[in-house]
Backbone as JSON, one array per atom type, in Angstrom:
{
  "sequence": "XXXXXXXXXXXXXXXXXXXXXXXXXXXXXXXXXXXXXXXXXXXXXXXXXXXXXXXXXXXXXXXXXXXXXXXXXXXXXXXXXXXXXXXXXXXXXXXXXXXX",
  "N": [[77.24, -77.65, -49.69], [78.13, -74.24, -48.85], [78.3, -72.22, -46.18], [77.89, -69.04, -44.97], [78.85, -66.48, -42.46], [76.33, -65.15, -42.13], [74.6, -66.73, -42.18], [73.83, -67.85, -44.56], [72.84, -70.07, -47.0], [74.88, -71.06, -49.96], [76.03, -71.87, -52.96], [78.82, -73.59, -54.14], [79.85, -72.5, -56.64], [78.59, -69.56, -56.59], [79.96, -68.63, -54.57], [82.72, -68.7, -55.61], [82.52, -67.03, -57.11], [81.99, -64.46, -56.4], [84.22, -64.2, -54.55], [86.13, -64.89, -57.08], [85.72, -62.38, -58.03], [86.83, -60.4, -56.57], [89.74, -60.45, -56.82], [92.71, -59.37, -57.21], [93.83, -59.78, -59.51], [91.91, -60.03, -60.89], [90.87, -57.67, -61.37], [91.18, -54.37, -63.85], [93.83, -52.39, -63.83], [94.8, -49.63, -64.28], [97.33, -47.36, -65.32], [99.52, -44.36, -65.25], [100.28, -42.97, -68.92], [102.87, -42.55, -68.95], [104.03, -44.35, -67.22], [103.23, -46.96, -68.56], [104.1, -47.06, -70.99], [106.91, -46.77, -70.5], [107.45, -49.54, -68.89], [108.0, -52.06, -70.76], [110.89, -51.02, -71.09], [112.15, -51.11, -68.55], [111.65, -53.72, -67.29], [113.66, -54.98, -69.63], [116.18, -53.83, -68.32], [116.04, -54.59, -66.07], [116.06, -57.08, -65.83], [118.71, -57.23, -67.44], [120.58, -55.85, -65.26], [120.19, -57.98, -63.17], [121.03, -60.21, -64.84], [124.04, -58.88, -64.97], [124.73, -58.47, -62.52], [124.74, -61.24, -61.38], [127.96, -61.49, -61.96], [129.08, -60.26, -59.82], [128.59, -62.12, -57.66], [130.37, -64.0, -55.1], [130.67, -66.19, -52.81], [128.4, -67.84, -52.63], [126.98, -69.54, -54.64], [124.76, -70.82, -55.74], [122.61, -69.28, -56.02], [122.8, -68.15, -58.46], [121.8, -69.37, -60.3], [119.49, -68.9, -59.99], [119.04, -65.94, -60.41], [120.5, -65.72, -63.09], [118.16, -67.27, -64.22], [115.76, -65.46, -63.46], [116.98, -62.91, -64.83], [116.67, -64.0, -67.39], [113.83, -64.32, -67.83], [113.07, -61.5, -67.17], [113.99, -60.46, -69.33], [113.18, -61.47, -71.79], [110.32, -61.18, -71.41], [110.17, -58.35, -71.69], [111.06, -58.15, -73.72], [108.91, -58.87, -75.68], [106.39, -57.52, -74.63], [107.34, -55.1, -75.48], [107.43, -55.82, -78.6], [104.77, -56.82, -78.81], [103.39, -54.31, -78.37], [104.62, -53.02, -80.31], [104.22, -53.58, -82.79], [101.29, -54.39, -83.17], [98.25, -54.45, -84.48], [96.86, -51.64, -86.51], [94.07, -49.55, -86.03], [92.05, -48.33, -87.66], [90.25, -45.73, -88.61], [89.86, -44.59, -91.27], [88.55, -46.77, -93.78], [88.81, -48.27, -96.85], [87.68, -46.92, -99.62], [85.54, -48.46, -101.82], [85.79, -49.17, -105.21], [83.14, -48.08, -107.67]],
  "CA": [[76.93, -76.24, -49.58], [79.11, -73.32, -47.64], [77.78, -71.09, -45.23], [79.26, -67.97, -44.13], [78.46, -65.89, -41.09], [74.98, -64.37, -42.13], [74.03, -68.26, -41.94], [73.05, -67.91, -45.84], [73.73, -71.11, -47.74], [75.42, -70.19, -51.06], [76.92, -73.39, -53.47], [80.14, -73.25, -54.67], [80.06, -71.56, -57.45], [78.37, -68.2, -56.1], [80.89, -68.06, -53.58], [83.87, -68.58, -56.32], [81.75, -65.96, -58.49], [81.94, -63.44, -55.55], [85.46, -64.14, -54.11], [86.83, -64.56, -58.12], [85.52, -60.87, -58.44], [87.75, -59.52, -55.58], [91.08, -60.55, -56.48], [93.85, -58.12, -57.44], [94.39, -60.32, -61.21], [90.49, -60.14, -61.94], [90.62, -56.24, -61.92], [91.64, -53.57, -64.88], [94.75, -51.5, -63.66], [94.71, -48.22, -65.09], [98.25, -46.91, -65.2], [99.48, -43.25, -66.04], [100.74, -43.15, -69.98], [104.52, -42.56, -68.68], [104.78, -45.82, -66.63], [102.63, -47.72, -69.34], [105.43, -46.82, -71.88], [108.01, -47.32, -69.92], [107.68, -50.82, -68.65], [108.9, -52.7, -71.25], [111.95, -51.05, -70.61], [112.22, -51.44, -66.96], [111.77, -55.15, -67.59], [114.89, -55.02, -69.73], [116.34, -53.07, -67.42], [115.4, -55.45, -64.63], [116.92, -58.35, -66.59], [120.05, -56.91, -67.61], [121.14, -55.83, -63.52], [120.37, -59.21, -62.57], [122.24, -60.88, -65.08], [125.16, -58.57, -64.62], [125.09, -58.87, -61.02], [125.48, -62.33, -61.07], [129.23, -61.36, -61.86], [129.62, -60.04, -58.29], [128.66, -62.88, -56.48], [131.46, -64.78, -55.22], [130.19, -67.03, -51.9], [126.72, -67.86, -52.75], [126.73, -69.73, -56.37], [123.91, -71.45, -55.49], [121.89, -68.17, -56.28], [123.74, -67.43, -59.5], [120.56, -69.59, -61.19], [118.02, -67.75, -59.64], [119.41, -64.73, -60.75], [119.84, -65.71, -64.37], [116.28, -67.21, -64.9], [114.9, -64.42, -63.41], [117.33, -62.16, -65.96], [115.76, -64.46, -68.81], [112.65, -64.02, -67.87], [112.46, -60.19, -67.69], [114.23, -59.86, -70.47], [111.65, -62.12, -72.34], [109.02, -60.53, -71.03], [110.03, -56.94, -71.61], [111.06, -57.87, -75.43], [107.64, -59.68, -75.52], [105.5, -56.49, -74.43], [107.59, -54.43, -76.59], [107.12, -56.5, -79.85], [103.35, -56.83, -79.25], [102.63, -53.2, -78.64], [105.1, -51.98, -81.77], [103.64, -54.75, -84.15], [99.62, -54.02, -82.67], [97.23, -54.12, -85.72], [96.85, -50.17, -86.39], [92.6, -49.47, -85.86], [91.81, -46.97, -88.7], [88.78, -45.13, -88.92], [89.46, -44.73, -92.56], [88.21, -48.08, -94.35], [89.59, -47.9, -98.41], [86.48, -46.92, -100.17], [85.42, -49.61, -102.98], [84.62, -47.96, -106.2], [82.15, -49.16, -108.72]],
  "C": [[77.86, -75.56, -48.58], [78.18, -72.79, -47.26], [78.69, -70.07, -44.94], [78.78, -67.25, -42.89], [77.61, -65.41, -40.71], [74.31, -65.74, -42.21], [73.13, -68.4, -43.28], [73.73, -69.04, -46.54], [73.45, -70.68, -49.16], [75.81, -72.05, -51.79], [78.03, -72.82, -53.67], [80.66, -72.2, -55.97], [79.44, -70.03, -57.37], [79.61, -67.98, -55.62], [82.31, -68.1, -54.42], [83.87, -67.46, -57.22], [82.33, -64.54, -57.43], [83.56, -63.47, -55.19], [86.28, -63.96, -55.43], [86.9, -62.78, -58.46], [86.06, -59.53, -58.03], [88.79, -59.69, -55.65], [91.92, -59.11, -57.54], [94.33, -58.62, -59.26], [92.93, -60.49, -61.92], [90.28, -58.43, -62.3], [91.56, -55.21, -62.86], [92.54, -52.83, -63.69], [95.04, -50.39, -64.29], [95.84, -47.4, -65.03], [98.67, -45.59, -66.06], [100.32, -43.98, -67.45], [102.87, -43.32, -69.57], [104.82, -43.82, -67.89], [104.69, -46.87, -67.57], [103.85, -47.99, -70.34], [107.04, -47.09, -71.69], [108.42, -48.79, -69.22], [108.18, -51.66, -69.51], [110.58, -52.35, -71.36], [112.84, -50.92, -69.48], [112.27, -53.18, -67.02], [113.06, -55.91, -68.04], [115.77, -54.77, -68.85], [116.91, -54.16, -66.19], [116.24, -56.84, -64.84], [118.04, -58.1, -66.6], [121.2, -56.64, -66.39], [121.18, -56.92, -63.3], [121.92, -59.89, -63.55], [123.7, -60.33, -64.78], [125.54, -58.62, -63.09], [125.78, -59.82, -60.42], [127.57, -62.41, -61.13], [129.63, -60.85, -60.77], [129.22, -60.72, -56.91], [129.52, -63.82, -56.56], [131.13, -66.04, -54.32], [128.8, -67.94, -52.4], [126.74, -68.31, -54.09], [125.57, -70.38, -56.7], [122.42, -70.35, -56.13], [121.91, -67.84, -57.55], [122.12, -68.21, -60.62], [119.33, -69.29, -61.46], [117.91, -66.12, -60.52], [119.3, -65.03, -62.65], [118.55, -66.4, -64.98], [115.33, -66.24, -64.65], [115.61, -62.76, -64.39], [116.1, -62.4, -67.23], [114.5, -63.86, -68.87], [111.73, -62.56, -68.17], [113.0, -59.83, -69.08], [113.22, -60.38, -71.82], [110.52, -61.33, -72.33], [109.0, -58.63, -71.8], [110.2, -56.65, -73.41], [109.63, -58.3, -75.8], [106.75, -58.32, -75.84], [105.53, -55.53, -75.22], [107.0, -54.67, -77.56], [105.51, -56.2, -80.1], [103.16, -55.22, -79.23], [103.28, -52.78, -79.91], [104.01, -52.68, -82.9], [102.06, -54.92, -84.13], [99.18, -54.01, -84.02], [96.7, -52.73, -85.42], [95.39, -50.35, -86.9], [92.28, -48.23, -86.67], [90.36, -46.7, -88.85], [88.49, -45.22, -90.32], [89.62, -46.22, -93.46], [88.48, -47.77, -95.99], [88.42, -48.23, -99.06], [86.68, -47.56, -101.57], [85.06, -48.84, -104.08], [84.43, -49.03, -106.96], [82.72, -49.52, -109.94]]
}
């Protein structure tokens, strides 16, 4: 059993129930429509600088791998986010009436 400072004993799973419920990846983010839309191409974006960057490091090559997996990755990611929202199953009110 834990205790915490009100000397209430809790088990483990309350206290994972309560602390899971406060983190920053268990809550909805509600972002205006103009950033929402625009992130998948900030991602690209984000990818494409890196990788080109790597062409202006000359000392430091040691970095040069960091730099392109974290290219890959946004660029992955940002074609990724794209794809699913274009390709979304379209939610139609109108259902194709059956006739007799």
């Amino acid at each position: 059993m834990l205790t915490n400072t009100s000397s209430e004993s809790r088990t483990d799973g309350e206290t994972e129930a309560q602390v899971g419920d406060k983190t920053l990846l268990a809550r909805k983010i509600w972002l205006p429509k103009l950033i929402y839309d625009a992130l998948p191409f900030f991602y690209v974006t984000a990818g494409f600088a890196a990788l080109f960057s790597t062409l202006y490091i000359n000392h430091w090559l040691w970095v040069v791998p960091h730099y392109v997996l974290f290219s890959a990755a946004c660029v992955h990611l940002g074609w990724s986010v794209y794809r699913k929202r274009r390709t979304a199953p379209a939610t139609s009110a109108e259902e194709p009436a059956e006739s007799a």
